[in-house]
N, C-alpha and C positions, 0 to 999 in steps of 0.2 A: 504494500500500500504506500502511498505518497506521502509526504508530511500533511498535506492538506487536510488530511482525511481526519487528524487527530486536533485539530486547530477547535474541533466541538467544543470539547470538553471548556474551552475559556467563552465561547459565544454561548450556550447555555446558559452558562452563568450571569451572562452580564442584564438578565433578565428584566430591571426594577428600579419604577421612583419613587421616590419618597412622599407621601402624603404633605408634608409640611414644605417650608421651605430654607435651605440651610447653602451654607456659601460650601465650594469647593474643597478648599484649605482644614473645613472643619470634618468631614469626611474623611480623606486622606491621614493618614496615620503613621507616623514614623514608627519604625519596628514593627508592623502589623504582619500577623502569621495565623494563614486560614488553610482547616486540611479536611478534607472532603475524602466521602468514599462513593467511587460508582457502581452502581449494583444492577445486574439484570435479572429480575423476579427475586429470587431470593439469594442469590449466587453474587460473591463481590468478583467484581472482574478487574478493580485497579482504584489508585488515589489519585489524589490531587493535591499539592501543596501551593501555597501564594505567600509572597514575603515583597511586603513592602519599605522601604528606607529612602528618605529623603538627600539628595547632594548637599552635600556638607558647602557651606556657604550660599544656595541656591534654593530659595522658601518654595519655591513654585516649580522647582525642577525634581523630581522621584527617580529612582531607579524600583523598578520592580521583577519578578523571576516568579516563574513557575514551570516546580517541577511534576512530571506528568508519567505512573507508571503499571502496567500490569501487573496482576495477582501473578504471582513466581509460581501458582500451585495451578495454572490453568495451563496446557501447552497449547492450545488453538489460538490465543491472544500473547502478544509478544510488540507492546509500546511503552518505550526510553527515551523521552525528551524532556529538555530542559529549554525554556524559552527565556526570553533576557528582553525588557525594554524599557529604553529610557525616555521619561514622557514630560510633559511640562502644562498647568493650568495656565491658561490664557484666554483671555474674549472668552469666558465662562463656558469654556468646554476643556476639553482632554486633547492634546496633540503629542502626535508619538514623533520622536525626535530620531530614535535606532531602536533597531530589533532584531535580534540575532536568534537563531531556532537550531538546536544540536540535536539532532538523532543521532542516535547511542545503537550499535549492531556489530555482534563479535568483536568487542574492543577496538573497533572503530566510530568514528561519527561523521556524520556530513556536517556542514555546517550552512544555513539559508541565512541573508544579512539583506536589510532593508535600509539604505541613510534616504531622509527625509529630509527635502530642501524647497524649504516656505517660499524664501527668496526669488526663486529660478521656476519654481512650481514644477518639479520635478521629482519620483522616486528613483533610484537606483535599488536595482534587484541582482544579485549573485549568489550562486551557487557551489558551495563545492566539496566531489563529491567524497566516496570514503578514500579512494586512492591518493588523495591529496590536489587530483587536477579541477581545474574550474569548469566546471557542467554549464553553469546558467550566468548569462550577462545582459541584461535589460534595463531600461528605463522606461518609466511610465512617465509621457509629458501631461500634467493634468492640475489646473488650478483647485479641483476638489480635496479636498484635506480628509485622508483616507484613515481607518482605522485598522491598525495590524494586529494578529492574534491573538495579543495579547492582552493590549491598551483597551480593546473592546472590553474587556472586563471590568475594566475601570469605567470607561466612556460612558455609558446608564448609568452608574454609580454617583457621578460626581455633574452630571451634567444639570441645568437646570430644568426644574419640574416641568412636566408636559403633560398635556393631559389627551395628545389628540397621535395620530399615528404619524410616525416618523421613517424614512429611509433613510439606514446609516450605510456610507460606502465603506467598503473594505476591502485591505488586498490579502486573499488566500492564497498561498503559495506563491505563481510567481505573474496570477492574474485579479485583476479589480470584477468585486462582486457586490449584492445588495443584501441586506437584512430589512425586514420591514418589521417596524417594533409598536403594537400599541398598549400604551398605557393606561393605568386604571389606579388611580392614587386613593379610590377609596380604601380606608383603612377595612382589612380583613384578621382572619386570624390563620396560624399555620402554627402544626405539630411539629417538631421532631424528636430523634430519643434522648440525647444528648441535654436538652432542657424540660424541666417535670412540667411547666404550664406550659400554658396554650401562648403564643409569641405575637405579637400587632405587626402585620405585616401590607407589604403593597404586592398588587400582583399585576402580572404581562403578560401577554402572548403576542408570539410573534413567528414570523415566516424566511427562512433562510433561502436565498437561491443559491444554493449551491451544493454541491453531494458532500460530504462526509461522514465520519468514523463508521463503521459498519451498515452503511448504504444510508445513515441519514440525510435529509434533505426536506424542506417545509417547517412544518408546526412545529414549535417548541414553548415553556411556560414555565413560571415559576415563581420565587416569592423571596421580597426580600426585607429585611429589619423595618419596620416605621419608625427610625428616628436619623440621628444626623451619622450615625455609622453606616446606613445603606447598608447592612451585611447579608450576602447572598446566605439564602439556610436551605433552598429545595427548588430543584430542577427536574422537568422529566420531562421527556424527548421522544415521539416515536421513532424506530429504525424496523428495516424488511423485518429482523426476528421477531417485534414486537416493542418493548418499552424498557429505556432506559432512565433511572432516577439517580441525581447526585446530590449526597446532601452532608451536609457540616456537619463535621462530628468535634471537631475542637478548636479553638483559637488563643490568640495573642493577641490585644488591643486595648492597652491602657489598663483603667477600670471598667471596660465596657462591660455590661449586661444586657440582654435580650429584654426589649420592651414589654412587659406583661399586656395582654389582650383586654 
């Protein structure tokens, strides 16, 4: 399979807005560490880790990373990435500055690299692959300011409240694609195990054009914190085999606590 195919697991998540209304800066978390498990039916099939940290000198610049990997006890599933991007708040959205995406395969890794350049309104895209040589060399000329694998995680997270459907561009692998996202800021409520009450949450649905992680492509929903943490808690995705769900089992985030319903 392609890198493309695993880039889900962070577009799932980026699901959700917040009922209220809360600036950028206060979302965004220095040190913040969210780890999620993916499961199908009742079978885990892999995690998910997110680690946020701010540029030392740079209040509005992050470095972020997520690492992405199968259940070691499944042999039909076999994904080892580790994505890298560094993003910057501006004009009250999310703008990803590099992005760097390692696939991990018999002690080797490819490595996929994105620089983003506002200036010139250009991406640069490269590839290369396990043998060391350079596979992919591309530029995307495009005044749209694009959201990469990652950043999209962030991007719903910290973006300002909306309440009507939006299409976010994105570059999947080594092409630009659409996500259609609507939101629904009334406050709801959502379970999961890891919290004993019930959680005040916001929920989304939305539509991917584009195929990934075992054949998904379209509907996706989910649900995320009602307050100024925006913290993603439960995702579920159909794919051909049926339904996959991803949901927070533990974090790092301050004093945070999950809003009681």
């Amino acid at each position: 399979m392609t890198i493309i195919k695993y880039y889900v697991f962070a577009i799932v998540l980026l699901l959700v807005m917040s009922g209220k209304t809360f600036s950028q800066l206060e979302a965004l978390e220095d040190g913040e560490e969210l780890y999620y498990e993916v499961n199908y039916s009742f079978i885990n099939i892999g995690w998910i880790k997110f680690n946020t940290d701010r540029v030392l000198g740079k209040p509005n610049v992050f470095n972020c990373k997520a690492v992405m990997k199968s259940n070691d006890a499944l042999p039909f599933v076999t994904v080892n990435y580790e994505f890298l991007s560094t993003m910057e708040v501006k004009d009250g959205t999310i703008r990803p500055l590099k992005f760097t995406a390692y696939e991990y395969k018999n002690d080797k890794r490819s490595v996929l690299t994105y620089d983003f350049n506002y200036d010139s309104a250009f991406v640069d895209i490269k590839k290369i692959g396990y043998d060391g040589s350079q596979e992919i060399s591309k530029r995307i000329k495009s005044s749209t300011a694009f959201q990469d694998g990652l950043s999209v995680f962030y991007y719903a997270r910290y973006a300002f409240d909306k309440t009507q459907t939006v299409n976010v561009p994105v570059i999947m692998y080594i092409d630009t694609a659409q996500m259609k996202i609507d939101f629904d800021t009334k406050p709801t409520d959502v379970s999961i195990s890891e919290i004993k009450y019930d959680v005040s949450s916001v929920y989304l649905e939305g539509f991917a054009y584009f195929t990934a992680v075992f054949g998904l492509t379209g509907d996706f929903s989910g649900y995320f914190s009602n307050d100024a943490g925006r913290v993603p808690l439960k995702a579920k995705l159909q794919v051909k085999i049926g339904s996959i769900s991803v949901e927070l089992k533990s974090w790092k985030r301050g004093n945070w606590k999950a809003p009681q319903y």
